[in-house]
C-alpha positions in Angstrom: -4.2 -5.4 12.2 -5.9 -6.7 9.2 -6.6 -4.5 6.1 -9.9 -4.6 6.8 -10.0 -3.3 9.9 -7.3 -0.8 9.2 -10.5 0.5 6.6 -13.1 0.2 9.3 -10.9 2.7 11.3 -9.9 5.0 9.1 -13.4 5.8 8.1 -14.6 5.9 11.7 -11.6 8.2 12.3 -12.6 10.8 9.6 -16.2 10.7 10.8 -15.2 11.2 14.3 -12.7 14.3 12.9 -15.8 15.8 11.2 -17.9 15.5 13.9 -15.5 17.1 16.7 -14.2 19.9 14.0 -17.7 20.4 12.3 -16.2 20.0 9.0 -18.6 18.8 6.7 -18.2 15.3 4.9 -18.8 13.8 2.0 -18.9 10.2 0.3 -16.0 11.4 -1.6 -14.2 11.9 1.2 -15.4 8.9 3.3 -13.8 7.1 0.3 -10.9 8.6 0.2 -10.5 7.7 3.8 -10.8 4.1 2.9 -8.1 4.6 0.7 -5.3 6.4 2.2 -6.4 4.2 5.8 -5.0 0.8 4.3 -2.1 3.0 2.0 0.8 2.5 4.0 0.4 -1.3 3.7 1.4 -1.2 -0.1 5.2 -2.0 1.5 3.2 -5.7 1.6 2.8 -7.2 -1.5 -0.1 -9.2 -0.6 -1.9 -6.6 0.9 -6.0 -5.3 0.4 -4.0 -2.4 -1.1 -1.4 -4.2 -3.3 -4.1 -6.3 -5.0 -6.3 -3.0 -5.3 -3.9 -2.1 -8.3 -2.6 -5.3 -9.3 -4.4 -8.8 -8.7 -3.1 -11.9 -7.5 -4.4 -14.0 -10.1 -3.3 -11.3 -12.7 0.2 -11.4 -11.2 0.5 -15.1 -11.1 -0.3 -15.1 -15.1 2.1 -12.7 -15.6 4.3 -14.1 -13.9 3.9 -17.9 -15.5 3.7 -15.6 -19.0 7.0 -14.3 -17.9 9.2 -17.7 -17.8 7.4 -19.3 -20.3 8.8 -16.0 -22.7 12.1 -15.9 -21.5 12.7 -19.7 -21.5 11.2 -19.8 -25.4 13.5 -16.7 -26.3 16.7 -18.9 -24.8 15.9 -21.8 -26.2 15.8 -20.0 -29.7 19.1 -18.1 -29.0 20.9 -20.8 -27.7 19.9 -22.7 -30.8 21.2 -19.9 -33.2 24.2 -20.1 -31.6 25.1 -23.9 -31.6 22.8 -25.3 -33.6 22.5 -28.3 -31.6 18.2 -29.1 -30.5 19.6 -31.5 -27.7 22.2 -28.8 -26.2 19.9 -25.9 -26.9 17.4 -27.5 -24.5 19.7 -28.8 -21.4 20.5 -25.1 -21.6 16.6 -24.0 -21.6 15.9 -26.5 -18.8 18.9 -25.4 -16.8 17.6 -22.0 -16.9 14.0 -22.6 -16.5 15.3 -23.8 -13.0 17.5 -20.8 -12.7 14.8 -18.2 -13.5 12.3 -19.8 -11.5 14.2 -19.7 -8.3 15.1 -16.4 -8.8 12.3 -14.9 -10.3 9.4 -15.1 -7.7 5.5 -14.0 -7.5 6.3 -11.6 -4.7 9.1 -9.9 -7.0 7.5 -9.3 -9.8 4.2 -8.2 -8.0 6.8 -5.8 -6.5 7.9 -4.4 -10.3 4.5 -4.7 -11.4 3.1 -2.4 -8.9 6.2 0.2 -9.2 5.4 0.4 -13.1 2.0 1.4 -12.9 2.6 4.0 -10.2 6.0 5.2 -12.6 3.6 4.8 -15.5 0.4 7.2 -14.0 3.1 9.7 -12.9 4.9 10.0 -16.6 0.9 10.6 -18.0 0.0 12.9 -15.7 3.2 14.6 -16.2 2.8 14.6 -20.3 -1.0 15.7 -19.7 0.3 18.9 -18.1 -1.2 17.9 -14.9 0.7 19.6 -11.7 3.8 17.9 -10.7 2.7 17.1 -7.3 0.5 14.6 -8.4 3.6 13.1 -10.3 5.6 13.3 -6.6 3.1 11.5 -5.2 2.6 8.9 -7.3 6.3 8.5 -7.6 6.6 8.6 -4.0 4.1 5.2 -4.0 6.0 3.6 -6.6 8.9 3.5 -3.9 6.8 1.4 -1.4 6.6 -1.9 -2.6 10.5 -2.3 -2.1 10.2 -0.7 1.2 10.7 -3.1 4.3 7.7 -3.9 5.7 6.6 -1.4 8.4 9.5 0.9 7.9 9.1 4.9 6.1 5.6 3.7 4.9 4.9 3.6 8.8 6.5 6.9 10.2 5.7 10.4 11.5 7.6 11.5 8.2 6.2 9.4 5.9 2.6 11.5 7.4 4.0 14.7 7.2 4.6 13.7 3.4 1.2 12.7 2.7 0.0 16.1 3.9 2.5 18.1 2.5 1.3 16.6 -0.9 -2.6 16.7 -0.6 -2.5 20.0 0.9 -0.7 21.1 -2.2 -3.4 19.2 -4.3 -5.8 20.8 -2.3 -5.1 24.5 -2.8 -4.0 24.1 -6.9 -7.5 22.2 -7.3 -9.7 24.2 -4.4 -10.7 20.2 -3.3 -11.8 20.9 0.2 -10.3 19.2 3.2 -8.5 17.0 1.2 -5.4 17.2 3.1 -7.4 16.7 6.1 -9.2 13.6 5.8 -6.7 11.9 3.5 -3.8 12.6 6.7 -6.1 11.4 9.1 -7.2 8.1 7.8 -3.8 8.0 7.3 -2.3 8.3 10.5 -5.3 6.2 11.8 -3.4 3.4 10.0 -0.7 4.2 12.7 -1.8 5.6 16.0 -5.5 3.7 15.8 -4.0 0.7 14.3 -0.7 -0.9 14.5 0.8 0.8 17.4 -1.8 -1.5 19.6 0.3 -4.7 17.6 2.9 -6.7 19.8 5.2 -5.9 16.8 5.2 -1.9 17.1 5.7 0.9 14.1 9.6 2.8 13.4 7.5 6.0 14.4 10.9 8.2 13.9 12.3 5.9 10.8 15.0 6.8 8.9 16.4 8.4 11.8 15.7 5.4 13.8 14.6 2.1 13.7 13.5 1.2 17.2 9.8 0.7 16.8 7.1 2.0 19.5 4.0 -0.7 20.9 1.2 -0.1 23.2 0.7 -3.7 22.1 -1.7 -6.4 22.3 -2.9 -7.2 19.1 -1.6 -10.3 16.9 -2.1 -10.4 13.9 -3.7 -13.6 12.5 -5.2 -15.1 15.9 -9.1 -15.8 16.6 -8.6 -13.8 19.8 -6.6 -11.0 17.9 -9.8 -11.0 15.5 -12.3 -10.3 18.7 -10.1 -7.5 20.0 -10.3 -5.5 16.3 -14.4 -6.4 16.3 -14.1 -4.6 20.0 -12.1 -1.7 18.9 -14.1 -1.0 16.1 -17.3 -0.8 18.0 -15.8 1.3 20.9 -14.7 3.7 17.9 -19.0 3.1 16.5 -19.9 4.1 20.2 -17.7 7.1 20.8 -19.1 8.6 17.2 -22.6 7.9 18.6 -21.7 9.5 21.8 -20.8 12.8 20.4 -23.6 12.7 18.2 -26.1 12.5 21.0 -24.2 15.4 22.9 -24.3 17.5 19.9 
């Protein structure tokens, strides 16, 4: 499903929670819901989440920034070394082609993103702020190299998520944080891209065989109709239990 819609649910999905549970709600928590709904999709580098924290445009200047630094640095070393302009610059354009084969947007969007999740763990650490906010961040920094719809996408990685929050929750008093945060989450999952063709590792590491009710595809105008049509059942079934409230 598209990020998007992944949102649309998991917001609809806490709503729905609150409703059924009487659990008062909250735009902080209707925002956090919009978060942690699209979260397990930062194992995609070009993601709603992904560009959340880093950019495309950003990334693609860094990246160009990048080559440009390392290509000027060998040109200078090479030159120190043989003192020859002419050699020192096959040897620059040589590994201008090198680097820029190997060195691609989608990899250093991947670094980039890991460094500021390692980076926000280390300060919260060093402002004495409890380590379970360090785990978690931590933990994130992990999913860009994830494969795509692998642990990001699992029962375990859910159980995680509210082990962590809950955690937050209590040392903070932040109420229903583990709550709403887990189910937006998991909407992500059961609400979302279980109904793809391509199916979710539910029970990843332990296996990989992935689980489908499917009949969304991703991408198609059709595909598109069928998340509008989901969405609204989910609008219709909140309305529903309003009325019978």
């Amino acid at each position: 499903m598209r990020g998007k819609t992944h949102c649309a649910i998991g917001v609809l999905s806490v709503i729905q929670a609150s409703l059924f549970f009487k659990i008062p709600i909250s735009i902080f928590n209707l925002i956090l819901s919009a978060f942690f709904s699209i979260l397990p999709d930062l194992d995609e580098s070009n993601s709603i989440v992904s560009d959340f924290f880093l950019k495309k445009n950003v990334s693609k200047f860094i990246l160009k920034a990048t080559i440009y630094l390392i290509n000027i640095a060998i040109f200078f070393i090479s030159l120190k070394i043989n003192d020859n302009f002419y050699i020192s610059s096959v040897v620059t354009f040589i590994a201008i082609i090198i680097i820029e084969a190997k060195l691609t947007h989608t990899l250093l969007r991947k670094i980039f993103l890991s460094l500021i999740f390692v980076f926000l763990a280390i300060c919260l650490y060093l402002i004495n702020v409890k380590i379970y906010f360090s785990i978690f961040c931590l933990m994130l920094a992990t999913f860009p190299w994830l494969k795509h719809r692998s642990f990001s996408h699992s029962i375990f990685a859910t159980v995680l998520i509210y082990f962590l929050l809950k955690q937050i929750e209590l040392i903070y008093n932040i109420s229903n944080l583990a709550f709403f945060g887990t189910i937006s989450y998991a909407s992500h999952l059961f609400l979302g891209d279980l109904f793809t063709k391509s199916g979710i590792p539910l029970l990843y590491p332990i296996s990989n065989k992935k689980f489908s009710l499917g009949f969304f595809r991703v991408g198609s105008g059709f595909n598109n109709i069928l998340e509008m049509l989901f969405v609204l059942l989910l609008v219709s079934l909140i309305i529903f239990t309003i009325i019978k409230m």
